[in-house]
N, CA, C and O atoms as a Tinker XYZ file with bonds, in Angstrom:
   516  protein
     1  N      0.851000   -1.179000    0.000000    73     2
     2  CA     0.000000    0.000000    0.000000    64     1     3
     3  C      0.896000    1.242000    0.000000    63     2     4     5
     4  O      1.701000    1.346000    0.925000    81     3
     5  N      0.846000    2.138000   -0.883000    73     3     6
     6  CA     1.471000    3.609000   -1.420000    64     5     7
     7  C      1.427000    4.329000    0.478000    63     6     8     9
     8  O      0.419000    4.334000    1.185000    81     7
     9  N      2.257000    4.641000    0.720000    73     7    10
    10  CA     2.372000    6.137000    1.796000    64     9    11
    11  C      1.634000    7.006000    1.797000    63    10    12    13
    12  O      1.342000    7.137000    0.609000    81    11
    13  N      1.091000    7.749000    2.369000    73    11    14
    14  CA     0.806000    8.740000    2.328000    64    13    15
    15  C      1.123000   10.059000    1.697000    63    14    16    17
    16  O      1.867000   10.723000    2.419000    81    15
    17  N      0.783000   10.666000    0.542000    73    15    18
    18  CA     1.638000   11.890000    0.192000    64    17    19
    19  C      1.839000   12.994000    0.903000    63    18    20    21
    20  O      0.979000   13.699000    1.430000    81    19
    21  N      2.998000   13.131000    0.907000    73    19    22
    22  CA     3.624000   14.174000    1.438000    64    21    23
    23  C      2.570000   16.009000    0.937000    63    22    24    25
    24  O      2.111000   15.992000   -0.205000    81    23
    25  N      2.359000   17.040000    1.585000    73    23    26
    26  CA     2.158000   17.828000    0.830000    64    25    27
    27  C      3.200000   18.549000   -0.062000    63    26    28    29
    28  O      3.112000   18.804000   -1.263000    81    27
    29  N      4.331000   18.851000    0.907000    73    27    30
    30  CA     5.281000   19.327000    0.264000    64    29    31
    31  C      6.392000   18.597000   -0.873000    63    30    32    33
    32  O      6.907000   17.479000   -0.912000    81    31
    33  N      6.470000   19.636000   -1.636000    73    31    34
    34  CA     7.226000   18.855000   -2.924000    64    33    35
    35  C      8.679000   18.615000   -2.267000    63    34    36    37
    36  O      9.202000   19.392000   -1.469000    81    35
    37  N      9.239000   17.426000   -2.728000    73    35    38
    38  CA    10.618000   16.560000   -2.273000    64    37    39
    39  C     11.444000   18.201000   -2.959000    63    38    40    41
    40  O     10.978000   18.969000   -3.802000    81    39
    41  N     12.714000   18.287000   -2.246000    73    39    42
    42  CA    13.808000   19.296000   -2.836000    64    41    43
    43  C     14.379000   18.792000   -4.065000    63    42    44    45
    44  O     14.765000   17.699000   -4.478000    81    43
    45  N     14.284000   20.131000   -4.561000    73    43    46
    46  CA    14.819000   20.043000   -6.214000    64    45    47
    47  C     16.763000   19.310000   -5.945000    63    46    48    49
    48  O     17.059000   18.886000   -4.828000    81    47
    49  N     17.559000   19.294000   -6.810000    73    47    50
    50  CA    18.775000   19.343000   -6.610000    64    49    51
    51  C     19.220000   20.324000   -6.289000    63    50    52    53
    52  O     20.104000   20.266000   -5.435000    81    51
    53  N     18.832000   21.608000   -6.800000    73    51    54
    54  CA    19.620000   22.818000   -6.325000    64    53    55
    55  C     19.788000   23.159000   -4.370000    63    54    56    57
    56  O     20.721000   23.509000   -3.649000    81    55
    57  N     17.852000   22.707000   -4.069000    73    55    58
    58  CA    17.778000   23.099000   -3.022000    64    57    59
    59  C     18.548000   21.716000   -2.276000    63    58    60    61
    60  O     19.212000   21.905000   -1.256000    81    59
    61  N     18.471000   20.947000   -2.597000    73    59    62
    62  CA    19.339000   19.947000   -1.612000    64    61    63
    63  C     21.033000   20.074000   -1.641000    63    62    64    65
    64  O     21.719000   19.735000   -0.676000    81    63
    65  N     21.555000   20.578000   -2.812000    73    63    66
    66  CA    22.943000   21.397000   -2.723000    64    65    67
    67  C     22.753000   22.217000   -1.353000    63    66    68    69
    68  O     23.418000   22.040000   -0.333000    81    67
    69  N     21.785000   23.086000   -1.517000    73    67    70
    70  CA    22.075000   24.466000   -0.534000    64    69    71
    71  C     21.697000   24.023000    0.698000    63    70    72    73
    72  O     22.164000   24.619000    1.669000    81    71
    73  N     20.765000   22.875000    0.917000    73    71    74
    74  CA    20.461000   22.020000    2.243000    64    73    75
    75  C     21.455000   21.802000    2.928000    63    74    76    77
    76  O     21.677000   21.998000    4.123000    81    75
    77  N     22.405000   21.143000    1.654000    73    75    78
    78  CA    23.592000   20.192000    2.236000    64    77    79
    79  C     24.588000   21.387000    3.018000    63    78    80    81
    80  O     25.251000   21.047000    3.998000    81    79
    81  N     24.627000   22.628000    2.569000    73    79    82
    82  CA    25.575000   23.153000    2.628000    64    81    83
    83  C     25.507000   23.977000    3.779000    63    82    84    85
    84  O     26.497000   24.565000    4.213000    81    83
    85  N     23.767000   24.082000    4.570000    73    83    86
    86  CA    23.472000   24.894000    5.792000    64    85    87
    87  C     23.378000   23.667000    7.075000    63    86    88    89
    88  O     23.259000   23.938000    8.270000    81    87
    89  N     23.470000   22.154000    6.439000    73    87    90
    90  CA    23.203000   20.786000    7.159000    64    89    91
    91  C     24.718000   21.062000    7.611000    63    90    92    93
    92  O     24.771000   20.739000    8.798000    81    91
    93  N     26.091000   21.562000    7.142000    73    91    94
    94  CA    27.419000   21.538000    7.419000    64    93    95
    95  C     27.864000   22.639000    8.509000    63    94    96    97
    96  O     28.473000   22.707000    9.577000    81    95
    97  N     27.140000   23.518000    7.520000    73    95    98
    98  CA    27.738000   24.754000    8.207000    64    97    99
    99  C     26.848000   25.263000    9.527000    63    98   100   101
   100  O     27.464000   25.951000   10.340000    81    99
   101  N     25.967000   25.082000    9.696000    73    99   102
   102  CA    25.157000   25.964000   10.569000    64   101   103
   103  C     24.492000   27.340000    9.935000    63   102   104   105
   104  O     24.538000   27.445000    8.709000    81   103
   105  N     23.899000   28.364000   10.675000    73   103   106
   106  CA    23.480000   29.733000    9.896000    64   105   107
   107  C     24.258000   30.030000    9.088000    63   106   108   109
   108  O     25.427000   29.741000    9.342000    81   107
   109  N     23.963000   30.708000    7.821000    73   107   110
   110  CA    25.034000   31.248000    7.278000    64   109   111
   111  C     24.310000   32.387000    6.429000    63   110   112   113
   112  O     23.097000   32.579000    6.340000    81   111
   113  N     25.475000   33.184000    5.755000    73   111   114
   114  CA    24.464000   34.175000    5.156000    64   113   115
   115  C     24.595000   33.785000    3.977000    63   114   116   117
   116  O     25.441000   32.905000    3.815000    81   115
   117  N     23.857000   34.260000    2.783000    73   115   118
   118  CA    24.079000   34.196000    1.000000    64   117   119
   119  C     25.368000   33.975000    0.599000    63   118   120   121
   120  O     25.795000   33.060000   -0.104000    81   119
   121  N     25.986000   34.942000    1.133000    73   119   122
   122  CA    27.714000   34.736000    0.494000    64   121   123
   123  C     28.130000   33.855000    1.072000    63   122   124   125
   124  O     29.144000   33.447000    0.506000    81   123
   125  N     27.701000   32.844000    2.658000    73   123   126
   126  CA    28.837000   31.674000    2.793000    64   125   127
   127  C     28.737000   30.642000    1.554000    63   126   128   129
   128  O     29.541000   30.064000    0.822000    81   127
   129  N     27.119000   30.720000    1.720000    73   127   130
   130  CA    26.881000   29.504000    0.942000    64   129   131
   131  C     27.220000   29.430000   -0.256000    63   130   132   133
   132  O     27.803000   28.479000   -0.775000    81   131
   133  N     26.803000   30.647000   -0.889000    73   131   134
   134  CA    27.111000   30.687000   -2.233000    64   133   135
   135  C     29.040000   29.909000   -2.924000    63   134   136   137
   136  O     29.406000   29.177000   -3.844000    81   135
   137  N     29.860000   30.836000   -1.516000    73   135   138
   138  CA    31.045000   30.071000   -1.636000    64   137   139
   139  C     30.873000   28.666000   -1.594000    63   138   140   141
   140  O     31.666000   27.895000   -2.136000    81   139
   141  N     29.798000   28.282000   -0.929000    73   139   142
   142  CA    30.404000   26.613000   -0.604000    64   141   143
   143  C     30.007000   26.030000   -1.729000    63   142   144   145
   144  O     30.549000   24.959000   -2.001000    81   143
   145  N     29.293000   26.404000   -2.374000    73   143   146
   146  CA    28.401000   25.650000   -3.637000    64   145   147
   147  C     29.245000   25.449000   -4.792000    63   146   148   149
   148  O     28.732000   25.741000   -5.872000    81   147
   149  N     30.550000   24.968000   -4.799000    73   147   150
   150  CA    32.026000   24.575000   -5.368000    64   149   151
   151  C     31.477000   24.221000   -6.784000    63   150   152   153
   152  O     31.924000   24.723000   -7.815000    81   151
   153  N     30.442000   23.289000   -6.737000    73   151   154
   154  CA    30.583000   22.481000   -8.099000    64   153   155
   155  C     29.265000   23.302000   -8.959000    63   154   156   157
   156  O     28.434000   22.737000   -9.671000    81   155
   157  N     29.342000   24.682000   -8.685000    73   155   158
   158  CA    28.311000   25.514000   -9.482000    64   157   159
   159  C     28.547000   27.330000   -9.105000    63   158   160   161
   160  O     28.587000   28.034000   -8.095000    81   159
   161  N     28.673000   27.527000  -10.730000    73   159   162
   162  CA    28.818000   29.369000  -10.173000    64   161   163
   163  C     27.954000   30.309000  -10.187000    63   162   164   165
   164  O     27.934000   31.281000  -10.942000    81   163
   165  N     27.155000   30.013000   -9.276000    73   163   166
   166  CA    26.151000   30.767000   -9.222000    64   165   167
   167  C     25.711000   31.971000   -8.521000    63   166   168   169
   168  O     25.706000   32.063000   -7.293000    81   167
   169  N     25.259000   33.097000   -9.504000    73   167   170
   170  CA    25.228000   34.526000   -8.818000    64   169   171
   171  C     24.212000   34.526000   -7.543000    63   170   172   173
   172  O     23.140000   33.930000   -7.439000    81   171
   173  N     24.875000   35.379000   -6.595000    73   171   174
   174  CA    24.350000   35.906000   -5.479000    64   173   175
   175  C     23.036000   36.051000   -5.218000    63   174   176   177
   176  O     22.491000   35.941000   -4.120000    81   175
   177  N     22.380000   36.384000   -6.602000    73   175   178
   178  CA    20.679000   36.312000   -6.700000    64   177   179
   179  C     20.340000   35.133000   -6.206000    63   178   180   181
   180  O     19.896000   35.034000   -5.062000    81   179
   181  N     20.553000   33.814000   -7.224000    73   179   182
   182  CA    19.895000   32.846000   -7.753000    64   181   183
   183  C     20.372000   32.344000   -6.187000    63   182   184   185
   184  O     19.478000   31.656000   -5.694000    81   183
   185  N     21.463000   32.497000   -5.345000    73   183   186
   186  CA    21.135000   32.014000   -3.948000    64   185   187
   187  C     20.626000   32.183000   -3.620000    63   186   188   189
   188  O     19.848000   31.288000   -3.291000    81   187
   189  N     20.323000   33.650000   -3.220000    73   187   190
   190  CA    19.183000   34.579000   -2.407000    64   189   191
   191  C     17.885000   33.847000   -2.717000    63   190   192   193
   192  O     17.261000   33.139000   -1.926000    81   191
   193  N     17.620000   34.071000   -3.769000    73   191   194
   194  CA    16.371000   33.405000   -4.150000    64   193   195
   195  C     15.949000   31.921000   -3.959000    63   194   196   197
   196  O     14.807000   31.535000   -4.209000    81   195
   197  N     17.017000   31.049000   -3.463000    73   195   198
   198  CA    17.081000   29.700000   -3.501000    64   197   199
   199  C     16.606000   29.801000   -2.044000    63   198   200   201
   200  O     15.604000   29.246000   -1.593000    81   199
   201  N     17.305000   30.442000   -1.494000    73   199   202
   202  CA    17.108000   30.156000    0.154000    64   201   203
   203  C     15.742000   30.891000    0.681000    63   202   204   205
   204  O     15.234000   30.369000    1.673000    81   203
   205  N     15.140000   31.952000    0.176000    73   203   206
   206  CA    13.732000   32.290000    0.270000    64   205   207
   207  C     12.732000   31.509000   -0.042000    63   206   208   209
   208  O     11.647000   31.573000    0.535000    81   207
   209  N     13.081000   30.442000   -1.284000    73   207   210
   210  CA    11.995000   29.762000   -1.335000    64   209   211
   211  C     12.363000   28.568000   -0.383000    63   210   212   213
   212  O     11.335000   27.984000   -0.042000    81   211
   213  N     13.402000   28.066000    0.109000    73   211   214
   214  CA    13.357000   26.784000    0.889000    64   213   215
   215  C     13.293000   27.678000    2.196000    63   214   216   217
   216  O     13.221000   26.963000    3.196000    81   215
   217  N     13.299000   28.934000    2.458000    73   215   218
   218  CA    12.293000   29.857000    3.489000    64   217   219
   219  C     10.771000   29.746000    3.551000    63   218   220   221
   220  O     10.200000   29.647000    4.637000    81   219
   221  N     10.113000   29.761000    2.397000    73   219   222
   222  CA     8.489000   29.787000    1.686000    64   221   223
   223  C      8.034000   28.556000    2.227000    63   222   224   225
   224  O      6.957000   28.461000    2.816000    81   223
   225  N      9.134000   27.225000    1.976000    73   223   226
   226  CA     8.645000   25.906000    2.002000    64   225   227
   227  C      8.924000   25.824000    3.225000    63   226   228   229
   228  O      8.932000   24.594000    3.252000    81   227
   229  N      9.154000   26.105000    4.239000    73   227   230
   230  CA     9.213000   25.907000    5.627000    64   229   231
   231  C     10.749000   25.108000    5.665000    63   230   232   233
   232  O     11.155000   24.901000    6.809000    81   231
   233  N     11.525000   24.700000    4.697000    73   231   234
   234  CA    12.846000   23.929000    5.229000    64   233   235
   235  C     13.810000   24.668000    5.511000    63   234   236   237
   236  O     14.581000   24.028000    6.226000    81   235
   237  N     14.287000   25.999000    5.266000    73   235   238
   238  CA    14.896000   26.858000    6.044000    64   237   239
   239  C     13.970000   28.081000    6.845000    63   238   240   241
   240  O     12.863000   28.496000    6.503000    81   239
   241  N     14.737000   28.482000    7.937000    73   239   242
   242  CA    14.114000   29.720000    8.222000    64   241   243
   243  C     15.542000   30.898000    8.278000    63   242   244   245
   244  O     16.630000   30.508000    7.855000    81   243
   245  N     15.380000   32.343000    8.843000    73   243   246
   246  CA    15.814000   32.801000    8.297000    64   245   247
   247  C     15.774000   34.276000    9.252000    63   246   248   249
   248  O     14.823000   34.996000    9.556000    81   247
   249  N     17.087000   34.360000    9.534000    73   247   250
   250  CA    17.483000   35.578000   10.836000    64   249   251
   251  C     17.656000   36.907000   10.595000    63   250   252   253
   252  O     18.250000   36.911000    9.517000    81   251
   253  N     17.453000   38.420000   11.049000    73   251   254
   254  CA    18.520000   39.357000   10.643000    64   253   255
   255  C     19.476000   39.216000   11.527000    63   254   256   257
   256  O     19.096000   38.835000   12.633000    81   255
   257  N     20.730000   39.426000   11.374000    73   255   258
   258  CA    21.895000   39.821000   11.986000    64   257   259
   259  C     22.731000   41.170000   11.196000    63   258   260   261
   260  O     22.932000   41.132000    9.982000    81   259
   261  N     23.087000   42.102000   11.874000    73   259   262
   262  CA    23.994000   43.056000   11.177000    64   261   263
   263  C     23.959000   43.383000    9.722000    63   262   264   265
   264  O     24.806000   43.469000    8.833000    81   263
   265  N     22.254000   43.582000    9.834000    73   263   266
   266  CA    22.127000   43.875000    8.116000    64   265   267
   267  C     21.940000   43.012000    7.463000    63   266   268   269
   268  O     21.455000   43.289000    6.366000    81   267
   269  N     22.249000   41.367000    7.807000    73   267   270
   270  CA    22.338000   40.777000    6.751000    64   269   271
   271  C     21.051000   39.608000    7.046000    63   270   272   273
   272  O     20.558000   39.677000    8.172000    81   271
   273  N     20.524000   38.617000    6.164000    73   271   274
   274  CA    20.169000   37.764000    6.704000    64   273   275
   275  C     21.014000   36.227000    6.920000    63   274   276   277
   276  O     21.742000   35.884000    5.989000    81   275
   277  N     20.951000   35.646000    7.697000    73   275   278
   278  CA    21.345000   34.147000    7.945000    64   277   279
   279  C     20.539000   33.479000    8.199000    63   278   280   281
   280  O     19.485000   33.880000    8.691000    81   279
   281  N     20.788000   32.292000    7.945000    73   279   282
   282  CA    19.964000   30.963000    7.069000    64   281   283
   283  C     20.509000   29.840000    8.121000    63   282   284   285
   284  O     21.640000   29.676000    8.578000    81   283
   285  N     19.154000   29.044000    8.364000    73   283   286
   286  CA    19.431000   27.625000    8.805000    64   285   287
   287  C     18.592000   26.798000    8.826000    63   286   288   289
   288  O     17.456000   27.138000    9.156000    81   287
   289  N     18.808000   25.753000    8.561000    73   287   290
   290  CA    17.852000   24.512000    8.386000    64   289   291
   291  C     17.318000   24.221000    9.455000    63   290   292   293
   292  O     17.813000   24.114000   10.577000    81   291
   293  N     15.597000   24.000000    8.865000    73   291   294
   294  CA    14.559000   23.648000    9.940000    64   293   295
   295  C     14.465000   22.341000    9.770000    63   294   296   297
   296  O     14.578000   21.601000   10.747000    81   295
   297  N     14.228000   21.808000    8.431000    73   295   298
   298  CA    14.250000   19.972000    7.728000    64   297   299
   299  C     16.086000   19.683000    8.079000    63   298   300   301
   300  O     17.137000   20.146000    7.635000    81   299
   301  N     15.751000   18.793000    8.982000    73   299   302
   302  CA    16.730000   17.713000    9.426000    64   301   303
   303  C     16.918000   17.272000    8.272000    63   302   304   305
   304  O     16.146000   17.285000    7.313000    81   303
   305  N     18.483000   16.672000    8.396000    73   303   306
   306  CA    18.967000   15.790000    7.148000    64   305   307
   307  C     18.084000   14.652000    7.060000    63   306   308   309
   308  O     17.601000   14.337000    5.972000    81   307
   309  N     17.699000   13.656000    8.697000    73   307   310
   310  CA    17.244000   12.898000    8.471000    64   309   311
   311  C     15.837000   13.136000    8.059000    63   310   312   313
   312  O     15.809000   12.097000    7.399000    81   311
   313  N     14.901000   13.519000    7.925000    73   311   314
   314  CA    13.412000   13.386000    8.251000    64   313   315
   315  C     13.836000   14.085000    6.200000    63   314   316   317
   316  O     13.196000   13.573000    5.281000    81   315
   317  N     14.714000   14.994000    5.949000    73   315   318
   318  CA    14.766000   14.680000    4.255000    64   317   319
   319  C     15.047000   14.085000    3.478000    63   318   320   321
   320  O     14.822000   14.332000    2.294000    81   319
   321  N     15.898000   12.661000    4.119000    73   319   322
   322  CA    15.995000   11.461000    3.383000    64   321   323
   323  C     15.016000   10.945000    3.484000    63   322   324   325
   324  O     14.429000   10.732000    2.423000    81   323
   325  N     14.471000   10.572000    4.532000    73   323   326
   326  CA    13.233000    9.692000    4.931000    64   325   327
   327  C     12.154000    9.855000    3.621000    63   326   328   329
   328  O     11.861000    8.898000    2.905000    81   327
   329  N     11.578000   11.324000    3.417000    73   327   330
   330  CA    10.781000   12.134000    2.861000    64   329   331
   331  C     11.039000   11.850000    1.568000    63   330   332   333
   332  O     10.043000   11.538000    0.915000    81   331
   333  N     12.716000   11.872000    0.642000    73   331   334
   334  CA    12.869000   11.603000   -0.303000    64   333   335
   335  C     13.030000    9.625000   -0.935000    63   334   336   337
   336  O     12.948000    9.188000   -2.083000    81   335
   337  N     13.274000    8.871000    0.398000    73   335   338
   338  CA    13.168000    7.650000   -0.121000    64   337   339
   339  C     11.578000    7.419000   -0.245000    63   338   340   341
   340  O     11.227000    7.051000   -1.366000    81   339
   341  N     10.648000    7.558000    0.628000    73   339   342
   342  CA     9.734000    7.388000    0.774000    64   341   343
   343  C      8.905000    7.760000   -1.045000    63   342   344   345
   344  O      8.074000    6.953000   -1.463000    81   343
   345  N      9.239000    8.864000   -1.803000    73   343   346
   346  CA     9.093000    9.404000   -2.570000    64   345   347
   347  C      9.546000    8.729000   -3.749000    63   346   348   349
   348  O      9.051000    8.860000   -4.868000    81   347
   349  N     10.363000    8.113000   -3.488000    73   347   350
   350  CA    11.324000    7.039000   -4.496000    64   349   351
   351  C     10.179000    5.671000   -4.381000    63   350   352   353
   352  O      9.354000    5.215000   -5.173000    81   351
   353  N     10.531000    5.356000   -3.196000    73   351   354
   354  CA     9.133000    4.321000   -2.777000    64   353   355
   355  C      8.082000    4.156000   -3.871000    63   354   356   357
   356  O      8.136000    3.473000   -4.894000    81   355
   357  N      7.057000    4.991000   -3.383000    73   355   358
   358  CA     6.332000    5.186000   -4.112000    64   357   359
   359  C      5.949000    5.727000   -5.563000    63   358   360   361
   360  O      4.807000    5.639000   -6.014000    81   359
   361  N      7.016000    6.293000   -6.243000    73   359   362
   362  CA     7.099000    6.599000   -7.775000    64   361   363
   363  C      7.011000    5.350000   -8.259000    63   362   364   365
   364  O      5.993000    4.809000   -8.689000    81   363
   365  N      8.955000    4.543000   -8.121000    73   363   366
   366  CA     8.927000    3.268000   -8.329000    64   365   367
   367  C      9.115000    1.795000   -8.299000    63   366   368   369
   368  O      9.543000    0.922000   -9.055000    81   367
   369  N      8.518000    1.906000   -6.881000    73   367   370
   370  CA     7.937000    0.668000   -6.296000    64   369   371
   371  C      6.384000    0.275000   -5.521000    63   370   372   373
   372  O      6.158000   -0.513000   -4.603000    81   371
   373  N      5.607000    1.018000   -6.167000    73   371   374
   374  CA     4.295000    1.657000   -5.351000    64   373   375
   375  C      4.263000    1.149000   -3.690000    63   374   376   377
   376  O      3.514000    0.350000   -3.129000    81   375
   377  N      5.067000    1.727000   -3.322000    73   375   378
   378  CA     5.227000    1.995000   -2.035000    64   377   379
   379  C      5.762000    0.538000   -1.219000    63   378   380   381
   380  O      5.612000    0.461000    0.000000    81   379
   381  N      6.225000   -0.294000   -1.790000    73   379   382
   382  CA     6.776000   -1.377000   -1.509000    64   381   383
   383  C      8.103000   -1.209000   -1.042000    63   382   384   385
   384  O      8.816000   -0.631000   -1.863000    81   383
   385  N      8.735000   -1.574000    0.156000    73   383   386
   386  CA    10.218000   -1.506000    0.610000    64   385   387
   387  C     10.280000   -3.088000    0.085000    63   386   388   389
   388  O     10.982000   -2.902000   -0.910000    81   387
   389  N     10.086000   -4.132000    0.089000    73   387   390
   390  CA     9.884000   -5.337000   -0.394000    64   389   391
   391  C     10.488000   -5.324000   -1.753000    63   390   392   393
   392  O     11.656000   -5.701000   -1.856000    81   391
   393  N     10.088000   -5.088000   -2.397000    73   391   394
   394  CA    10.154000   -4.588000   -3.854000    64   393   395
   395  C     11.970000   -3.766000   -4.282000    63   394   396   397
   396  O     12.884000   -4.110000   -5.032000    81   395
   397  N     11.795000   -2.791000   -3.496000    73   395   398
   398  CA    13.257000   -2.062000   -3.561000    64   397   399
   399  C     14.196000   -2.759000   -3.134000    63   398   400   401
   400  O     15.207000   -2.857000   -3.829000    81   399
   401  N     14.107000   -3.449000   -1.836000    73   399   402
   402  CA    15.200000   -4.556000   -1.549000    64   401   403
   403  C     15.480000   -5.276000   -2.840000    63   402   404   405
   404  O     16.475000   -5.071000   -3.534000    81   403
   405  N     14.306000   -6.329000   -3.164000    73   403   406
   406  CA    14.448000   -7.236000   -4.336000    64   405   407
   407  C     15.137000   -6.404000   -5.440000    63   406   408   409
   408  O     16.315000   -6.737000   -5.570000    81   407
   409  N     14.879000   -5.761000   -5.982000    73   407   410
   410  CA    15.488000   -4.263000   -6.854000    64   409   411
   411  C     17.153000   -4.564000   -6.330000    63   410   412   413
   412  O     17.992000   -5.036000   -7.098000    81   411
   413  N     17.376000   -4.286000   -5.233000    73   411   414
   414  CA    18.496000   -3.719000   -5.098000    64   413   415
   415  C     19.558000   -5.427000   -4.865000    63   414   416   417
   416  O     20.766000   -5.322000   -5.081000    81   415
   417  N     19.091000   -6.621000   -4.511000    73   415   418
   418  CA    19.178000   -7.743000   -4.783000    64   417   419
   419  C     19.754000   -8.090000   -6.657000    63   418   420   421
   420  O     20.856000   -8.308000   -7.160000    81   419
   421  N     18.924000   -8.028000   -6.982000    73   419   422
   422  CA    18.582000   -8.082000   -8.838000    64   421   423
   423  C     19.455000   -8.008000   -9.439000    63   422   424   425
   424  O     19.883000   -8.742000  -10.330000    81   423
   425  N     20.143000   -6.310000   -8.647000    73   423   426
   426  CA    21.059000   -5.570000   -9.799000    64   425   427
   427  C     22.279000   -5.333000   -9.568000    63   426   428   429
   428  O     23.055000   -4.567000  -10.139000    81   427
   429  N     22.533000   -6.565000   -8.022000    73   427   430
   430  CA    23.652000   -6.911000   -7.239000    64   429   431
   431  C     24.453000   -5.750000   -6.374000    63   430   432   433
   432  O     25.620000   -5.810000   -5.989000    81   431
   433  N     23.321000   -4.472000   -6.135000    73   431   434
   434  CA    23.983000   -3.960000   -5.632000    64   433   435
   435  C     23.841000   -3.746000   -4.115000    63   434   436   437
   436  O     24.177000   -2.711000   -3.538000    81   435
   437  N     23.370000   -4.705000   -3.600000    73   435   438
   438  CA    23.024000   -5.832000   -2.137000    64   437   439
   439  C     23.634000   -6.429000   -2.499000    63   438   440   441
   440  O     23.359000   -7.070000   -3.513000    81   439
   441  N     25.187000   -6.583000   -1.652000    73   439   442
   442  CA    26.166000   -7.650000   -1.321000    64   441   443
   443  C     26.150000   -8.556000   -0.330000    63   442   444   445
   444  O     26.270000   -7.864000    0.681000    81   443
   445  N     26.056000   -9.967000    0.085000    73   443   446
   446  CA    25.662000  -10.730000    0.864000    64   445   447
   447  C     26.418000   -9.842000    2.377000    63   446   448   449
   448  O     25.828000   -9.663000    3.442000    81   447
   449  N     28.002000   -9.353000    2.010000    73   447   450
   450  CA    28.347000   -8.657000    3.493000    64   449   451
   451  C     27.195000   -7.412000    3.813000    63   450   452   453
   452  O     26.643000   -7.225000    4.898000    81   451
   453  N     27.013000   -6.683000    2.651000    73   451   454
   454  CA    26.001000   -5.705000    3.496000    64   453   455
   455  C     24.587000   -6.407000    3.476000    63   454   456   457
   456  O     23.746000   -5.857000    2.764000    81   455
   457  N     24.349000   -7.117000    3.901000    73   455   458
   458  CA    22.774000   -8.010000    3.381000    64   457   459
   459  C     22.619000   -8.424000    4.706000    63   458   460   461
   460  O     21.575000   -8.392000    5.358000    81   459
   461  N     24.133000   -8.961000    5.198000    73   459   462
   462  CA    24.198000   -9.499000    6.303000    64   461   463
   463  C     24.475000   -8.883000    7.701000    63   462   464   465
   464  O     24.635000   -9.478000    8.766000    81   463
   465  N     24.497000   -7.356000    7.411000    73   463   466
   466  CA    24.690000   -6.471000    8.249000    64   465   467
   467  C     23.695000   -5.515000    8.383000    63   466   468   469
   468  O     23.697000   -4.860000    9.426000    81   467
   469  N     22.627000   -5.241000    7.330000    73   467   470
   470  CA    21.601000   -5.275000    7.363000    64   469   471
   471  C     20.482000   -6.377000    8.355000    63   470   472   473
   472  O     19.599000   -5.889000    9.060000    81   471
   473  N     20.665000   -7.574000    8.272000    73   471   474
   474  CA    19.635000   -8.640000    8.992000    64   473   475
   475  C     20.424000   -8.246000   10.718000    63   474   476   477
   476  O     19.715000   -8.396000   11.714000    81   475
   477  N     21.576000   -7.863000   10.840000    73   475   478
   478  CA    22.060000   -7.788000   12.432000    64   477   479
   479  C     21.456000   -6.387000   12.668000    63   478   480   481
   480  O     20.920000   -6.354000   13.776000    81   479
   481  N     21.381000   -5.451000   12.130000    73   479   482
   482  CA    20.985000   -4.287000   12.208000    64   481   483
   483  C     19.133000   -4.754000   12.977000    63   482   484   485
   484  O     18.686000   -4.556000   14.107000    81   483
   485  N     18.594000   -5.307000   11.931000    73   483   486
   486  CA    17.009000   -5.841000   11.847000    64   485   487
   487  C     17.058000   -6.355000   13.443000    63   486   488   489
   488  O     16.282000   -5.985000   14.324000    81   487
   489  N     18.237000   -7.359000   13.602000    73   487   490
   490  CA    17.421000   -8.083000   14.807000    64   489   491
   491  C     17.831000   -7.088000   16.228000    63   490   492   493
   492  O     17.061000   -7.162000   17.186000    81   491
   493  N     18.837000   -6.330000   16.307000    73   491   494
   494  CA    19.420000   -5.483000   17.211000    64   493   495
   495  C     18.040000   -4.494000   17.276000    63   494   496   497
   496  O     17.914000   -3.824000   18.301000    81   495
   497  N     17.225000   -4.402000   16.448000    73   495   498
   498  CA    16.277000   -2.998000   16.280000    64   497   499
   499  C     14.816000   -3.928000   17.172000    63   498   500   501
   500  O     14.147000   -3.569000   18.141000    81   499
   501  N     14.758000   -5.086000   16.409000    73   499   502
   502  CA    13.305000   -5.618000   16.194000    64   501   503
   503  C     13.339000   -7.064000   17.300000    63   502   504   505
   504  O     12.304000   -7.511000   17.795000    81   503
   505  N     14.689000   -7.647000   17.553000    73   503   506
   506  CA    14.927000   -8.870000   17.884000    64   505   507
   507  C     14.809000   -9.869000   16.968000    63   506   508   509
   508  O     14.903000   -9.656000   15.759000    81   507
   509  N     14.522000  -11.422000   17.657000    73   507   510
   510  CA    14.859000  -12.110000   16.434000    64   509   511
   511  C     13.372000  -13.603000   16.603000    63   510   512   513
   512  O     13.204000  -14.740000   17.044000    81   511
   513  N     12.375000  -12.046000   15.605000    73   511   514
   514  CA    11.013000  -12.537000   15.580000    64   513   515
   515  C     10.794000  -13.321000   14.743000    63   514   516
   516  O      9.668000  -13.805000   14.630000    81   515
C-alpha cells in the first residue's frame, strides 16, 4: 500500500545542494553559501532566491543579523531522506520496501556482506522474531 503523500514537494537538486551546505555549516548568510556551492557558479541572486523559497517551504528559516540575513535549516537531514526515499518508494515501487530490496538484490547492488549487516541491524532494532 502507497504512503501517504507528502504535501510538500521533495527538494529540487539545487535546493538539496544548498540544504547540504546549511546541514554543514550551521546559519550562514548568502555569500557563505554561495562560496560553498564549489561544483556551481552561481550569482548571489539565484542564492538569495534559492534560500527564500526553501524559506516559503518551511525547510529553512531565516534571521537578521547586522544587516544581513542568515539561514538555517529547519528539515533535518534525516526526516529529508526519509521524505525523499519514501518518494522514491512510491514513484517506483508503489510503495513497496519489499520490492526495492528485491530491486536492489537483482542488480547486485546488495552484497551478501552488506545483506548481512543489514539482517544484524534488523534483529538489534526488532529482535529475532
Amino acid at each position: 500500500m502507497p504512503r501517504r503523500k507528502n504535501p510538500e514537494s521533495p527538494l529540487t537538486p539545487l535546493e538539496l545542494e544548498i540544504m547540504n551546505v546549511l546541514w554543514e555549516t550551521g546559519p550562514a548568510a548568502v555569500q557563505t553559501v554561495q562560496s560553498k556551492l564549489t561544483e556551481r557558479n552561481l550569482a548571489y541572486n539565484t542564492v538569495q532566491t534559492m534560500l527564500n523559497v526553501l524559506t516559503r517551504k518551511g525547510h529553512a528559516a531565516r534571521d537578521l543579523k547586522d544587516r544581513a540575513y542568515w539561514y538555517r535549516p529547519v528539515l533535518s537531514r534525516r526526516k529529508a531522506v526519509t521524505e525523499a526515499v519514501g518518494e522514491m518508494l512510491d514513484r517506483f515501487f508503489g510503495g513497496s520496501a519489499d520490492s526495492l530490496v528485491m530491486n536492489l538484490l537483482e542488480t547486485r547492488q546488495l552484497t551478501p556482506k552488506k545483506l548481512a549487516r543489514i539482517q544484524k541491524l534488523l534483529e538489534e532494532k526488532h529482535g529475532n522474531d
